[in-house]
N, CA, C and O atoms as CSV, one atom per row, in Angstrom:
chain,resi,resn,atom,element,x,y,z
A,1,UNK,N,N,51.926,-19.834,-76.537
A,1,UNK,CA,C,53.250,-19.332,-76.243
A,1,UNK,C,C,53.121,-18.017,-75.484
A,1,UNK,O,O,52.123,-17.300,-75.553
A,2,UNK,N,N,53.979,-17.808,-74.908
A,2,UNK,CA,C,53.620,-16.493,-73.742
A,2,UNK,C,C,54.896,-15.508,-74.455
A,2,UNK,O,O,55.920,-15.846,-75.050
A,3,UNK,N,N,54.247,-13.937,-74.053
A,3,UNK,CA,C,55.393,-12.965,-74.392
A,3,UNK,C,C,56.576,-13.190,-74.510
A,3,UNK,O,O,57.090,-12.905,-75.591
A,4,UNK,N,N,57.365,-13.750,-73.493
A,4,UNK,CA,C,58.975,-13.754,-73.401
A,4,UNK,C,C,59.131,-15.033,-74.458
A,4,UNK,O,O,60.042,-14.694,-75.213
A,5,UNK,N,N,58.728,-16.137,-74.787
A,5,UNK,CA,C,58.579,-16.995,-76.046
A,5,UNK,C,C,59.021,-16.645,-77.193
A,5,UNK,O,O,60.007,-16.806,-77.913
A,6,UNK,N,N,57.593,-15.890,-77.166
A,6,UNK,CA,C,57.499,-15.218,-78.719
A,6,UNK,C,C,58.608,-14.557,-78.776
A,6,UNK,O,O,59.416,-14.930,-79.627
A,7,UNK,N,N,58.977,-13.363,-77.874
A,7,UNK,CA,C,59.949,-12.704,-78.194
A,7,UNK,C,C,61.864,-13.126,-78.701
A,7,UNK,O,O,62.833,-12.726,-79.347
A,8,UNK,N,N,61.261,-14.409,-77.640
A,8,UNK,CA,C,62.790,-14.704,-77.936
A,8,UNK,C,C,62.569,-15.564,-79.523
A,8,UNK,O,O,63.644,-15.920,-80.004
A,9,UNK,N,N,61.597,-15.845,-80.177
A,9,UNK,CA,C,61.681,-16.876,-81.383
A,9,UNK,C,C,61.621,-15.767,-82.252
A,9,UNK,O,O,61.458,-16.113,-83.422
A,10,UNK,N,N,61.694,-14.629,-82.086
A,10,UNK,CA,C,61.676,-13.552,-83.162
A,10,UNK,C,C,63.286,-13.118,-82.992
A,10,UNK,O,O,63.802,-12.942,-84.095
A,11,UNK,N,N,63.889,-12.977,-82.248
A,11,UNK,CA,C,64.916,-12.997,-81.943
A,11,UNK,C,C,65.601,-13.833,-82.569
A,11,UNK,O,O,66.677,-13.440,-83.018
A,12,UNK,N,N,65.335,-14.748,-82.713
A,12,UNK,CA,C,66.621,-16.311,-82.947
A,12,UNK,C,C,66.022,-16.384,-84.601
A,12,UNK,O,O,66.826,-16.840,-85.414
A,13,UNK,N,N,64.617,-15.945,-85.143
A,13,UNK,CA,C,64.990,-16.004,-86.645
A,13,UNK,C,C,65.759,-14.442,-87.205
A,13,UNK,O,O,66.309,-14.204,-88.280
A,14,UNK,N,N,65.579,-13.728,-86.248
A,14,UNK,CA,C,66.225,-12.288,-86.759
A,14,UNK,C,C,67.682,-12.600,-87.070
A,14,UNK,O,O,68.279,-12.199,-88.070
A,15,UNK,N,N,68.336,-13.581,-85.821
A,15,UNK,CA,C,69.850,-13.999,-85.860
A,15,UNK,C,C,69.990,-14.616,-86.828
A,15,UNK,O,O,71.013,-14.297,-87.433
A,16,UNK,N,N,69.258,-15.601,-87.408
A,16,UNK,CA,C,69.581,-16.990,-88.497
A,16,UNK,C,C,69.319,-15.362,-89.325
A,16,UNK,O,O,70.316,-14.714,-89.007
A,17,UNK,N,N,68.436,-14.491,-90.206
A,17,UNK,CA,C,68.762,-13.980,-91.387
A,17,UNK,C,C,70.085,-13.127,-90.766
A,17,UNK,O,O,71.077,-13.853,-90.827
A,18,UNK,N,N,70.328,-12.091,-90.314
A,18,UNK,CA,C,71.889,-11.687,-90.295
A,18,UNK,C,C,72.908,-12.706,-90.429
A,18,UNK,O,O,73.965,-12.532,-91.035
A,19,UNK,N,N,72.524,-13.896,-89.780
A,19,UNK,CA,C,73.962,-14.666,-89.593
A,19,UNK,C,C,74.428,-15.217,-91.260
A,19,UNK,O,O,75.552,-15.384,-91.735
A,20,UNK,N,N,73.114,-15.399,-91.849
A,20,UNK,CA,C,72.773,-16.036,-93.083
A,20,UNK,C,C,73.496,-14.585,-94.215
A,20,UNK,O,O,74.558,-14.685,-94.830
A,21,UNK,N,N,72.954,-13.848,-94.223
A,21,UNK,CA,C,73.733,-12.482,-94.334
A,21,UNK,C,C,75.092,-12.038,-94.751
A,21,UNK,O,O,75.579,-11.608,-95.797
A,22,UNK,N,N,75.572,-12.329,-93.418
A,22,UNK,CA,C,77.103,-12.175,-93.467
A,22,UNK,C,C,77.684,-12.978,-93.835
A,22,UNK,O,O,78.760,-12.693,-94.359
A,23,UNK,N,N,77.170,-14.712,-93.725
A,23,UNK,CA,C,78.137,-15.462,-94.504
A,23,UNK,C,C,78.128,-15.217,-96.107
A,23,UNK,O,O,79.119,-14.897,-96.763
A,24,UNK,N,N,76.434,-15.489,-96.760
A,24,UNK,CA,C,76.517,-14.704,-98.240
A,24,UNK,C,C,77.551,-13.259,-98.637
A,24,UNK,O,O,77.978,-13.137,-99.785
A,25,UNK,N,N,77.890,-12.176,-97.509
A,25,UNK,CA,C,78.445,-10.957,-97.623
A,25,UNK,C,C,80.195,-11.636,-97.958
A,25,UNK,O,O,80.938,-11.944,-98.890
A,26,UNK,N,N,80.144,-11.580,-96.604
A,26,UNK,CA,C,81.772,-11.810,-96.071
A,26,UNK,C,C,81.896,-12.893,-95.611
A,26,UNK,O,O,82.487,-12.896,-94.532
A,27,UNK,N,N,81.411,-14.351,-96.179
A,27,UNK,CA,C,82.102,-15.308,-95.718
A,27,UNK,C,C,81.222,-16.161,-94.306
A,27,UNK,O,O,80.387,-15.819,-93.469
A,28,UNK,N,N,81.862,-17.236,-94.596
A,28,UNK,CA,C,80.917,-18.194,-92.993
A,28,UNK,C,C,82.442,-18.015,-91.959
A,28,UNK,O,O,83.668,-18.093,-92.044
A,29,UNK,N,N,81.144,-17.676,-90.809
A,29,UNK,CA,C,81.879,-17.400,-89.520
A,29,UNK,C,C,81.470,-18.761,-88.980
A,29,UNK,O,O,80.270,-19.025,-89.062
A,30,UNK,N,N,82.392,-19.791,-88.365
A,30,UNK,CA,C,82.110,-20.702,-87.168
A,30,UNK,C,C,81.615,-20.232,-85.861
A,30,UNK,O,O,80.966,-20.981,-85.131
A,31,UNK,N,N,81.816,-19.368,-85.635
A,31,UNK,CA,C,81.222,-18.821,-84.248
A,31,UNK,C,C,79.794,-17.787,-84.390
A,31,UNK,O,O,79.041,-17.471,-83.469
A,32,UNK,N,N,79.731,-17.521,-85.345
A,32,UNK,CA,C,78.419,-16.733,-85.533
A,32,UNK,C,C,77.245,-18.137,-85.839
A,32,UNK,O,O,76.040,-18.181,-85.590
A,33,UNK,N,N,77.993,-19.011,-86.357
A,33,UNK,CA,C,76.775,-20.623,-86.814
A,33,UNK,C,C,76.294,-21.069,-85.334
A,33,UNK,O,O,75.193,-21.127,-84.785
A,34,UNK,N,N,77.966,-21.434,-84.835
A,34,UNK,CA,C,77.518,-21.698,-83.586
A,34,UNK,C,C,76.495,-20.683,-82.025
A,34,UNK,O,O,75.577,-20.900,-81.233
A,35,UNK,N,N,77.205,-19.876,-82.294
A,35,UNK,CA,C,76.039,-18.767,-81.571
A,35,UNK,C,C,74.544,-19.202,-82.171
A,35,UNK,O,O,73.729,-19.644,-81.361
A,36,UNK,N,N,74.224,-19.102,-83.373
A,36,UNK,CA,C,73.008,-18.778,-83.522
A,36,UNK,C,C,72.392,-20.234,-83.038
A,36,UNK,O,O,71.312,-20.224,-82.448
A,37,UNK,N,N,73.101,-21.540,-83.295
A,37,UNK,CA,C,72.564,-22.344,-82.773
A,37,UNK,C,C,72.196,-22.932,-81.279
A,37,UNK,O,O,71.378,-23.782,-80.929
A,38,UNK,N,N,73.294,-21.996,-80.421
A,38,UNK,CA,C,73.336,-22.016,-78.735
A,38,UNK,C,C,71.610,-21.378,-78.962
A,38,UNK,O,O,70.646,-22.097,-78.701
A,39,UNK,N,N,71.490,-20.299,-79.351
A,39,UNK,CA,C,70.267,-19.461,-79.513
A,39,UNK,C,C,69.303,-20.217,-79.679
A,39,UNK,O,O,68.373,-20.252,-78.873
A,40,UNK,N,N,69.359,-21.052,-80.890
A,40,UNK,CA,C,68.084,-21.771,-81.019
A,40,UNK,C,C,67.877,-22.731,-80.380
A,40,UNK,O,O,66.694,-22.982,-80.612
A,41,UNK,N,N,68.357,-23.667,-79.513
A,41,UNK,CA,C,68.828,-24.531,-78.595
A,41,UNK,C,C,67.684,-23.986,-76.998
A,41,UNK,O,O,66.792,-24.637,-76.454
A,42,UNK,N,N,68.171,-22.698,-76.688
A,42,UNK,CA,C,67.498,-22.548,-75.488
A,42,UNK,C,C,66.512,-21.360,-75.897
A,42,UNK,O,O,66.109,-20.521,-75.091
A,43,UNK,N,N,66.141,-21.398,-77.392
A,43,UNK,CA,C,64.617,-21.143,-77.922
A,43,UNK,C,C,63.630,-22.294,-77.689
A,43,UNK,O,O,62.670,-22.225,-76.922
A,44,UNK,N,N,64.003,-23.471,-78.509
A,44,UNK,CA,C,63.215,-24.661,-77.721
A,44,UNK,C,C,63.268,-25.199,-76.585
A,44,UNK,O,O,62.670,-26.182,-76.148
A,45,UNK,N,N,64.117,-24.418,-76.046
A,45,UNK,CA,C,63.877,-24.943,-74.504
A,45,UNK,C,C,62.809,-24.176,-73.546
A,45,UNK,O,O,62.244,-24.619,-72.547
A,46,UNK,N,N,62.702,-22.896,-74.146
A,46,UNK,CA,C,61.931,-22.501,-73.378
A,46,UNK,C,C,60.213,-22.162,-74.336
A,46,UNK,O,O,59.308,-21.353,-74.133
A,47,UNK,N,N,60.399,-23.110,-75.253
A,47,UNK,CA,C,58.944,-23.537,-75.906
A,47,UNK,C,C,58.354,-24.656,-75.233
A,47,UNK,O,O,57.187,-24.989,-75.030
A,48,UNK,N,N,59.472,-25.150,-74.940
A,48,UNK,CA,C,58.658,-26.688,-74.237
A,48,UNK,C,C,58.542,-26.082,-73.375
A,48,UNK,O,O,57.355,-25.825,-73.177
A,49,UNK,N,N,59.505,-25.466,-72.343
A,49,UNK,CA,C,58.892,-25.008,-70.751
A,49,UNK,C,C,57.709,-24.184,-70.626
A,49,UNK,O,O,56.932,-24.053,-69.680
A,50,UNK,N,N,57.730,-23.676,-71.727
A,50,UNK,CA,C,56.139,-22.849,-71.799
A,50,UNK,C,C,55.331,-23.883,-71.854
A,50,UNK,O,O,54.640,-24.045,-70.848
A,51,UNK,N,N,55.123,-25.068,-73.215
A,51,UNK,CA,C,54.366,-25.932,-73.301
A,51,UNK,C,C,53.703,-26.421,-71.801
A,51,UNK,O,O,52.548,-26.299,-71.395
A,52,UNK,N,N,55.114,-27.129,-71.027
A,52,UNK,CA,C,54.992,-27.993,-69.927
A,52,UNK,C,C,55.055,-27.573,-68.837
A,52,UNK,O,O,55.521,-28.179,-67.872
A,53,UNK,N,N,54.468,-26.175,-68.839
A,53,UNK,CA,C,53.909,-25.058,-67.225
A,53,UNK,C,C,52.579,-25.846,-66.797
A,53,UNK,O,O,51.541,-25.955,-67.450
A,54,UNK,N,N,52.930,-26.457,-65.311
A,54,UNK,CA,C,51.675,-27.171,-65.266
A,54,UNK,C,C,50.189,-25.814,-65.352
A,54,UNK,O,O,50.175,-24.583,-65.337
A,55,UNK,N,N,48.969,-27.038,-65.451
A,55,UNK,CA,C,47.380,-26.108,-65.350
A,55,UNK,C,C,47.878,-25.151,-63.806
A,55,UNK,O,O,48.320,-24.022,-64.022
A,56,UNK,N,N,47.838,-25.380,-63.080
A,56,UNK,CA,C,47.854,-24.728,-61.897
A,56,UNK,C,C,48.942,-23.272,-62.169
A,56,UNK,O,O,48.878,-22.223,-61.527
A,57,UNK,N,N,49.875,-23.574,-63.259
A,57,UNK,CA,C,50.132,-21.822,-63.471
A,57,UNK,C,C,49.876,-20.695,-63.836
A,57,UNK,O,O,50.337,-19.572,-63.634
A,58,UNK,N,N,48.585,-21.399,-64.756
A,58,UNK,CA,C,47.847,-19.974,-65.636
A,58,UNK,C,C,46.906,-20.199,-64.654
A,58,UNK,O,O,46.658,-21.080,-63.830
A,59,UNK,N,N,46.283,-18.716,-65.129
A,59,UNK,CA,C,44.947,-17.735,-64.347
A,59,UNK,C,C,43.919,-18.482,-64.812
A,59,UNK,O,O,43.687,-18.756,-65.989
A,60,UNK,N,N,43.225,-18.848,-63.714
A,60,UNK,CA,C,41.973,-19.638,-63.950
A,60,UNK,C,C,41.183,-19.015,-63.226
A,60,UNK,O,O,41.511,-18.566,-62.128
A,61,UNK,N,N,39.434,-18.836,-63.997
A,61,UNK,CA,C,38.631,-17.768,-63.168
A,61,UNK,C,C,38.078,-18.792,-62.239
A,61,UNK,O,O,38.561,-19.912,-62.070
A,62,UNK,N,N,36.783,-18.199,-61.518
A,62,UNK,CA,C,36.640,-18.700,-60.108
A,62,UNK,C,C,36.325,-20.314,-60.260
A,62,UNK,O,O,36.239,-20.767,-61.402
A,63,UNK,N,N,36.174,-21.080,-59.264
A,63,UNK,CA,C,35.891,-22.781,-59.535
A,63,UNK,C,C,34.182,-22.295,-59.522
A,63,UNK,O,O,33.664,-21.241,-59.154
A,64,UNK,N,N,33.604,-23.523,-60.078
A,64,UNK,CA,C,32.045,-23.573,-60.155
A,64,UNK,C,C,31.935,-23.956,-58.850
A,64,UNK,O,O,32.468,-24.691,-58.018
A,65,UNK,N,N,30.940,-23.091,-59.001
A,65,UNK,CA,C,29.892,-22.831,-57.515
A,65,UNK,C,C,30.055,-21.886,-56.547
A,65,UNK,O,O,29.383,-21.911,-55.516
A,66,UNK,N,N,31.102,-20.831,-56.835
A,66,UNK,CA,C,31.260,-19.641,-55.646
A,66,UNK,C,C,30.984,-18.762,-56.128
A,66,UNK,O,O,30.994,-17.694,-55.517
């Protein structure tokens, strides 16, 4: 997983405990459920797009023989 990944999957469980939070506090919000799930939605989206970066995008050292 690359920096911006990680960062955003720390992000989207930080949201699920607040969101989790406030409904135990004050009640379930429909729009705070739904937010957090837009969130987690284009968290796996950009796990797979990390996954499915072809070989030719990462740094590869020199080819054999130069």
């Amino acid at each position: 997983m690359s920096g911006p990944t990680k960062t955003m999957s720390v992000i989207t469980v930080s949201a699920l405990v607040l969101t989790t939070a406030y409904t135990v506090a004050l009640g379930s919000s429909g729009w705070l459920w739904f937010g957090w799930v837009v969130l987690g939605v284009v968290t796996i989206g950009m796990a797979a797009a990390d996954s499915a970066a072809p070989g030719g995008a990462r740094r590869r050292g020199r080819p054999a023989g130069h």
